[in-house]
PAKOLFI-128552 format. One record per residue (C-alpha): residue number from 1; x, y, z. Coordinates in nm, 2 decimals, padded with zeros to 4 digits, always signed. Example, Ala and Ser with C-alpha at 12.3 -4.5 7.8 and 13.67 -1.06 7.14 Angstrom:
BEGIN
<r vopa="1" X="+01.23" Y="-00.45" Z="+00.78"/>
<r vopa="2" X="+01.37" Y="-00.11" Z="+00.71"/>
! end
This chain:
BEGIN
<r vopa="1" X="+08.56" Y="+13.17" Z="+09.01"/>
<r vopa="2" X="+08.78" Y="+12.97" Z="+09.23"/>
<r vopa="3" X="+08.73" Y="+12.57" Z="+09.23"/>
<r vopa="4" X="+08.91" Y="+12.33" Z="+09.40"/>
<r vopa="5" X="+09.13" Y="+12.23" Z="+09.13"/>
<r vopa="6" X="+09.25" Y="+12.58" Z="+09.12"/>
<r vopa="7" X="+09.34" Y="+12.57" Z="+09.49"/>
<r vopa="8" X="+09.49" Y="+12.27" Z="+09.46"/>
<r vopa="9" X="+09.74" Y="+12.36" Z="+09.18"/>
<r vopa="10" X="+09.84" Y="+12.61" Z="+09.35"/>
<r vopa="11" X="+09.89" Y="+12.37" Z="+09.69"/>
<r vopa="12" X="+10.11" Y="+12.17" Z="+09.47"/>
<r vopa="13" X="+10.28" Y="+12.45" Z="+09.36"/>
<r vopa="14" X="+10.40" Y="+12.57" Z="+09.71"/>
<r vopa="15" X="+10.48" Y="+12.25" Z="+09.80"/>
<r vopa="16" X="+10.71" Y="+12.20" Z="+09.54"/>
<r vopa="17" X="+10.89" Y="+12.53" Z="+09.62"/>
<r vopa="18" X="+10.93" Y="+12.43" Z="+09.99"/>
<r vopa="19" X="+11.03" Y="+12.14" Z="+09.92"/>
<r vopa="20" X="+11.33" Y="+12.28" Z="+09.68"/>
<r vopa="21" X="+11.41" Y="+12.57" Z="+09.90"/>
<r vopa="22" X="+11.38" Y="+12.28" Z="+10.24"/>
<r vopa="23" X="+11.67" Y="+12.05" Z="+10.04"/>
<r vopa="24" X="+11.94" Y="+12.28" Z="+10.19"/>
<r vopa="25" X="+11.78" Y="+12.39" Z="+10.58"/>
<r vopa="26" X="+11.85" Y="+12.13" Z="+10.89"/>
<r vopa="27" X="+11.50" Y="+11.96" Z="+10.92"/>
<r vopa="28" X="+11.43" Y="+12.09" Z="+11.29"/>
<r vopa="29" X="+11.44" Y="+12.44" Z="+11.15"/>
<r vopa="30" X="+11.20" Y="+12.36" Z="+10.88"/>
<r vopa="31" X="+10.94" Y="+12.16" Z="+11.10"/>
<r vopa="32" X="+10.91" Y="+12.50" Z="+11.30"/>
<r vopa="33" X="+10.89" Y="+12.66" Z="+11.03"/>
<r vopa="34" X="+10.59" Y="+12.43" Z="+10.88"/>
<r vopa="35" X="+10.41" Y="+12.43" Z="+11.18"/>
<r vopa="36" X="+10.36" Y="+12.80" Z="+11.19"/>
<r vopa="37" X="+10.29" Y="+12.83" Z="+10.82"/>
<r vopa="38" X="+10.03" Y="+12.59" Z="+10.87"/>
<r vopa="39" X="+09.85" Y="+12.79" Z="+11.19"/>
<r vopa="40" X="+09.85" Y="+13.13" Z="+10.98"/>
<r vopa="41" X="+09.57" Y="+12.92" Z="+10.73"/>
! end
């Protein structure tokens, strides 16, 4: 079973790692970026 504090670890999770892999882009490009990941939900 899936429960929320499953899906939320794993939230966290991908934050984290866009935020480390977002440390080295120019933060236009990765508000585009964001944006679109978020529509694709």
């Amino acid at each position: 079973m899936y429960t929320i504090e499953m899906a939320y670890a794993r939230m966290r999770e991908l934050q984290d790692l866009a935020n480390r892999s977002r440390a080295h882009q120019p933060t236009a490009a990765s508000k585009r970026a964001r944006k679109k990941a978020a529509k694709k939900r």
